[in-house]
SEDRENFI-561151 format. One line per field, with one value per atom (N, C-alpha, C): x, y, z; residue in three letters. Coordinates in nm, 3 decimals, padded with zeros to 5 digits. Each point is the difference from the previous one (the first is absolute). Layout:
N
east (X, ...)
north (Y, ...)
up (Z, ...)
residu (ALA, ...)
***
This chain:
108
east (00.581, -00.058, 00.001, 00.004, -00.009, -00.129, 00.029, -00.181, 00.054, -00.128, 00.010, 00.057, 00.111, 00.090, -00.123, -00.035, -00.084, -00.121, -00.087, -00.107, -00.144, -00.101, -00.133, -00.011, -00.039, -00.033, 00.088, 00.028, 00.120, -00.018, -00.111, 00.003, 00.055, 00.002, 00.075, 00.177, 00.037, 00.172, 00.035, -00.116, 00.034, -00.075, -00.054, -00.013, 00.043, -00.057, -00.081, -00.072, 00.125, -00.041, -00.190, 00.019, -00.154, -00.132, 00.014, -00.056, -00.068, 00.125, -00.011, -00.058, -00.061, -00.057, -00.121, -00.104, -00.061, -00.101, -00.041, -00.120, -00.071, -00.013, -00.104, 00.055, 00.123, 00.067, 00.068, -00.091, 00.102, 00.126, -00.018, 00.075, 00.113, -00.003, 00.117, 00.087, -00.047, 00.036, 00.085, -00.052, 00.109, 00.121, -00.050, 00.160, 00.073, -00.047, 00.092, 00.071, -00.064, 00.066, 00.066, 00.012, 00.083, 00.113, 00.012, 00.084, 00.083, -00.068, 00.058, 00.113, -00.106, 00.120, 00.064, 00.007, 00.080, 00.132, -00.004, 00.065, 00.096, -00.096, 00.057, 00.113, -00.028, 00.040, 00.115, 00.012, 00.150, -00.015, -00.116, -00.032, -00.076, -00.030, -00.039, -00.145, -00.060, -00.154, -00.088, -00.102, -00.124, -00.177, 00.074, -00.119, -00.085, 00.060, -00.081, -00.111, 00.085, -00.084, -00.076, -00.011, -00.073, -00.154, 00.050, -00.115, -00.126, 00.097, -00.063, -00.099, 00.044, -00.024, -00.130, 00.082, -00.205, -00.101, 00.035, -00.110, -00.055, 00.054, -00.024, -00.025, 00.012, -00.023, 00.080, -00.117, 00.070, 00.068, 00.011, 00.066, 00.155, -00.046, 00.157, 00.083, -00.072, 00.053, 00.102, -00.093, 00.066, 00.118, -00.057, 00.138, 00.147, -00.028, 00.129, 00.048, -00.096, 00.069, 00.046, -00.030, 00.103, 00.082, 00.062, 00.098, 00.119, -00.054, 00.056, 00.035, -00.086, 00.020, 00.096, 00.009, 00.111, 00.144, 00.020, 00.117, 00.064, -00.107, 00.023, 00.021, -00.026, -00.052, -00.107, -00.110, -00.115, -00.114, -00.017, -00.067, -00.155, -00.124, -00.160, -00.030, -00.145, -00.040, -00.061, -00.015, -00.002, -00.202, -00.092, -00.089, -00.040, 00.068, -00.048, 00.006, 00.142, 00.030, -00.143, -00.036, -00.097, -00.178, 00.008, -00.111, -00.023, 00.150, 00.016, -00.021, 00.099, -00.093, -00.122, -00.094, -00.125, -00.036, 00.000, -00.067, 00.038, 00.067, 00.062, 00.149, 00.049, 00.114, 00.126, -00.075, 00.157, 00.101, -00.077, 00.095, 00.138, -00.070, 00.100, 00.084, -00.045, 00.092, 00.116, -00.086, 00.118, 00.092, 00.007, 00.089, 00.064, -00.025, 00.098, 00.103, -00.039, 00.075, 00.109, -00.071, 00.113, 00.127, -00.080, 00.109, 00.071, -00.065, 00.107, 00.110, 00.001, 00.085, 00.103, -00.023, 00.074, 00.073, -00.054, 00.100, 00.090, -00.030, 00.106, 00.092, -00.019, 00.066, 00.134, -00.031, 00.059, 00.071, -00.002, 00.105, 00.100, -00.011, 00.088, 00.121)
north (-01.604, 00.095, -00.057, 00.088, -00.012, -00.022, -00.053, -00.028, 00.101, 00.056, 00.079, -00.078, 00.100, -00.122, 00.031, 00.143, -00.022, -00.033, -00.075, -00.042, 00.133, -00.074, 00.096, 00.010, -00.092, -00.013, 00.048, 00.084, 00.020, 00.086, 00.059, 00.145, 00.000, -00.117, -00.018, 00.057, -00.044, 00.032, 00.139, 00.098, 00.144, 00.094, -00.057, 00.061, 00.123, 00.118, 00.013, 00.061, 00.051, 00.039, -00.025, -00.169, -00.031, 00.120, 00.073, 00.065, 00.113, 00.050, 00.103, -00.036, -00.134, 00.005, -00.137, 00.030, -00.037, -00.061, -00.143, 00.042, 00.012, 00.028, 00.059, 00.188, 00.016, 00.149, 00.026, 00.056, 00.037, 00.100, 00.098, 00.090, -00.078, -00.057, -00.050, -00.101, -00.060, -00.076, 00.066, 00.113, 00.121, 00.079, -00.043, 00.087, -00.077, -00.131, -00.127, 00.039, -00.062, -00.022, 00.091, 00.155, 00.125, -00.024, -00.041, -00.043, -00.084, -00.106, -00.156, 00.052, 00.081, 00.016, 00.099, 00.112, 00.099, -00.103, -00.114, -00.101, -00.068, -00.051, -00.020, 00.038, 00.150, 00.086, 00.074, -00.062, 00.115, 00.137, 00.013, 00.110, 00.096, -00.057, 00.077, -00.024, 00.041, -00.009, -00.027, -00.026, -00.047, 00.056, 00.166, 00.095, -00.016, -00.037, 00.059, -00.259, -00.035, -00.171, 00.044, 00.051, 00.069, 00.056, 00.070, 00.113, -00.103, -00.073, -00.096, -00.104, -00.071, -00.055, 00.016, 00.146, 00.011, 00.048, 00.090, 00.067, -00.103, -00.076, -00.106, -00.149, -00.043, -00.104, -00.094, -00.123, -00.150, 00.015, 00.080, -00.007, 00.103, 00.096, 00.052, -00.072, -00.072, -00.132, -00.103, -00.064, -00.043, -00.016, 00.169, 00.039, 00.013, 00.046, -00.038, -00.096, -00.068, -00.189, -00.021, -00.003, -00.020, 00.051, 00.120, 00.112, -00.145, -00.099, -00.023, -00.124, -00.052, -00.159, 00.048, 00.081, 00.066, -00.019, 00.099, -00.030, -00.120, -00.069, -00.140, -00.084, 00.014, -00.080, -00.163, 00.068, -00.079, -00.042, -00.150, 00.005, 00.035, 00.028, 00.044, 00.066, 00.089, 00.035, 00.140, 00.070, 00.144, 00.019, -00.113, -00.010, -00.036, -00.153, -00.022, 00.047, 00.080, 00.127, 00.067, 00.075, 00.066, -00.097, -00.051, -00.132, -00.004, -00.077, -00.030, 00.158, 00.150, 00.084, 00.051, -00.014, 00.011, -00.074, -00.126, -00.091, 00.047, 00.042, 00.075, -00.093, -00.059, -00.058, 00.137, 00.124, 00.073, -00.035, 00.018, -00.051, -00.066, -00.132, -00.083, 00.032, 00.029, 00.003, 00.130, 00.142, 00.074, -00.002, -00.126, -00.023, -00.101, -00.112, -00.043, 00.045, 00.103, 00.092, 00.091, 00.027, 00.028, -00.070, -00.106, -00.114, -00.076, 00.020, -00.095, 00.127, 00.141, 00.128, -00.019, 00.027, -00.046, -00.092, -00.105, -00.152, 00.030, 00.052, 00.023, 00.146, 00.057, 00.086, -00.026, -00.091, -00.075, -00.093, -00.067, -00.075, 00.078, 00.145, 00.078, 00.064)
up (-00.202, 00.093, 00.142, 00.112, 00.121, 00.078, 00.084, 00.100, 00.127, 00.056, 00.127, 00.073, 00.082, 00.112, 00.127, 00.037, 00.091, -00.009, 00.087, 00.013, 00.016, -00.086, -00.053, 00.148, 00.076, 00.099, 00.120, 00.025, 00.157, 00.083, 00.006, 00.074, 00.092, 00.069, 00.157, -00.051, -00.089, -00.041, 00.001, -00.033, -00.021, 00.164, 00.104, 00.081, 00.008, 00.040, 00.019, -00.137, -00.126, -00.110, -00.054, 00.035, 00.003, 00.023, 00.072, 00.042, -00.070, -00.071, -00.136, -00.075, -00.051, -00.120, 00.075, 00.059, 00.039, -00.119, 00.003, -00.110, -00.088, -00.134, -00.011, -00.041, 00.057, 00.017, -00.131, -00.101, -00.108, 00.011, 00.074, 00.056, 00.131, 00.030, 00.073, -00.098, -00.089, -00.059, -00.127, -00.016, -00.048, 00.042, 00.103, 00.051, 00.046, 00.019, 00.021, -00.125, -00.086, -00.123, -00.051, 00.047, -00.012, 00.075, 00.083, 00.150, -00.105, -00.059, -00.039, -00.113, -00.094, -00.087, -00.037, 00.121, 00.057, 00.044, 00.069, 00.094, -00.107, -00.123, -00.119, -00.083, -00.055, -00.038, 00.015, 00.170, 00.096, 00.005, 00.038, 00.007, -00.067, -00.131, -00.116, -00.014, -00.040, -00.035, 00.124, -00.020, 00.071, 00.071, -00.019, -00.031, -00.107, -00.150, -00.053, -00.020, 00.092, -00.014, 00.081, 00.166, 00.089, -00.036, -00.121, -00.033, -00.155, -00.049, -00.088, 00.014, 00.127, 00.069, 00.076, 00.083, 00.055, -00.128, -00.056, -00.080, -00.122, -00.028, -00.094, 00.073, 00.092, 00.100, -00.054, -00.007, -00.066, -00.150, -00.110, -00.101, -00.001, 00.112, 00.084, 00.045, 00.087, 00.096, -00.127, -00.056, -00.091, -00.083, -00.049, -00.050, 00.084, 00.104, 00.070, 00.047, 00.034, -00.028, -00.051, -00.125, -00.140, -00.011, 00.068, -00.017, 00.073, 00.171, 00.030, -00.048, -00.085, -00.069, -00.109, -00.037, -00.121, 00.119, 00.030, 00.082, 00.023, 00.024, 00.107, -00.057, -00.164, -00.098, 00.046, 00.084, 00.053, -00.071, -00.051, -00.086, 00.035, -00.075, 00.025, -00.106, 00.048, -00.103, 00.110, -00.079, 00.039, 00.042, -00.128, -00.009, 00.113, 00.071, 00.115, 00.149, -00.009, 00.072, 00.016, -00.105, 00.018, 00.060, -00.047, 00.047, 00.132, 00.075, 00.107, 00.094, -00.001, 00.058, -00.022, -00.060, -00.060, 00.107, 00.060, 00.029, 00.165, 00.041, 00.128, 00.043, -00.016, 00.045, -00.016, 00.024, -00.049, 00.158, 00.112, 00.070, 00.043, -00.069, -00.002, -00.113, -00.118, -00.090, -00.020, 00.039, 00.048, 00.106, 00.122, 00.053, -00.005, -00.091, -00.069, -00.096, -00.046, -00.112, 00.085, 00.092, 00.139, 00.030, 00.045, 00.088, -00.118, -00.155, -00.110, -00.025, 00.050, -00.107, 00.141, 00.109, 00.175, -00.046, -00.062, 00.003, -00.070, -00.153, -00.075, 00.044, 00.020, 00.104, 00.091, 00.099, 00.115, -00.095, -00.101, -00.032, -00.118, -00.005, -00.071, 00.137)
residu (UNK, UNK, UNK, UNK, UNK, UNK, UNK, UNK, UNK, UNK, UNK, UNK, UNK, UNK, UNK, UNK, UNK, UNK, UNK, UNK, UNK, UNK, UNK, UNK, UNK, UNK, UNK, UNK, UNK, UNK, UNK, UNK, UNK, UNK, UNK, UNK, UNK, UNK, UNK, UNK, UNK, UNK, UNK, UNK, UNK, UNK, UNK, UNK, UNK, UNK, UNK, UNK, UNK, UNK, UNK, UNK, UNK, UNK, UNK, UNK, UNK, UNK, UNK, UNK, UNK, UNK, UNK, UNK, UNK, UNK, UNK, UNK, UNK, UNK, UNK, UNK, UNK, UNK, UNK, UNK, UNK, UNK, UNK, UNK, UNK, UNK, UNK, UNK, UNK, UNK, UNK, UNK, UNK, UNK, UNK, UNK, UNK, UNK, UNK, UNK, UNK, UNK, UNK, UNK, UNK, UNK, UNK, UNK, UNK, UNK, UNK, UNK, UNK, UNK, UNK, UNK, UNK, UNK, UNK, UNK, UNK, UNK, UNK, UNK, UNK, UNK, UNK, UNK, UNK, UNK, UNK, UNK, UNK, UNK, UNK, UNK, UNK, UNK, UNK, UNK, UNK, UNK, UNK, UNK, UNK, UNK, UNK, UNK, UNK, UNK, UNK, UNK, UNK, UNK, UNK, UNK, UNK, UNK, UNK, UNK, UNK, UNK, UNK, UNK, UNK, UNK, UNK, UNK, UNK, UNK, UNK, UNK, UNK, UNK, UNK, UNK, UNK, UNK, UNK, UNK, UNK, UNK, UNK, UNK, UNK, UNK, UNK, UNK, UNK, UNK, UNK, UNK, UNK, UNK, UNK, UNK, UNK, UNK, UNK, UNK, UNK, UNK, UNK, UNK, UNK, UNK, UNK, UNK, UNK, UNK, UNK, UNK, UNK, UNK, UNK, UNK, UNK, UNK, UNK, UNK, UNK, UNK, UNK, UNK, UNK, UNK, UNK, UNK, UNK, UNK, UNK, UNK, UNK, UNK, UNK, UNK, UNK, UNK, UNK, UNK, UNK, UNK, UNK, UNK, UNK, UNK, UNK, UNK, UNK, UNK, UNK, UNK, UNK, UNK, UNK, UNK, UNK, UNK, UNK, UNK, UNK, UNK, UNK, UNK, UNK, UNK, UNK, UNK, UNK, UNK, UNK, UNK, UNK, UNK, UNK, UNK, UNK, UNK, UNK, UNK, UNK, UNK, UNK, UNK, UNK, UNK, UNK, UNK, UNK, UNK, UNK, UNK, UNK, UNK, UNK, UNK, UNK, UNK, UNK, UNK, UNK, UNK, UNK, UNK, UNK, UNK, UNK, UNK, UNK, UNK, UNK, UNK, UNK, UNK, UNK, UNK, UNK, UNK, UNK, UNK, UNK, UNK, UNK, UNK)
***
């Protein structure tokens, strides 16, 4: 299995994206992650991670993480996914999920 190439920590890397998911913002952190794996996808999906996401919060969140550790074949656990936004870090972690789907992107 794979480790995240981008860093938990980077908000500075995704300027101004940062912005969208302020927080604490379950709802920005959804449509990041609609964005992300719309971005993913080539086009395909990301409404219905969008809508999961907010109305279900941290176990939405989650689940689409994992949608992207599948892909990526990234190793974790879906449990602590959910933990870690529970605890508020969705921030950072939906824009790392950003800036790791961008990376792989740019080197296709």
């Amino acid at each position: 299995m794979n480790q995240w190439k981008a860093e938990l920590i980077g908000c500075t890397n995704a300027f101004p994206t940062c912005w969208v998911v302020f927080p604490g913002n379950w709802i920005g952190s959804a449509f990041l992650q609609g964005l992300t794996i719309y971005e993913m996808n080539e086009g395909n999906g990301g409404i219905k991670e969008c809508l999961l996401g907010t109305f279900t919060g941290c176990f939405g969140l989650a689940i689409n993480r994992q949608k992207i550790r599948q892909k990526y074949e990234i190793a974790g656990s879906c449990v602590i996914d959910c933990l870690l936004y529970s605890l508020g870090c969705n921030c950072c972690l939906s824009l790392q999920e950003f800036r790791e789907v961008r990376m792989h992107i740019a080197k296709v």
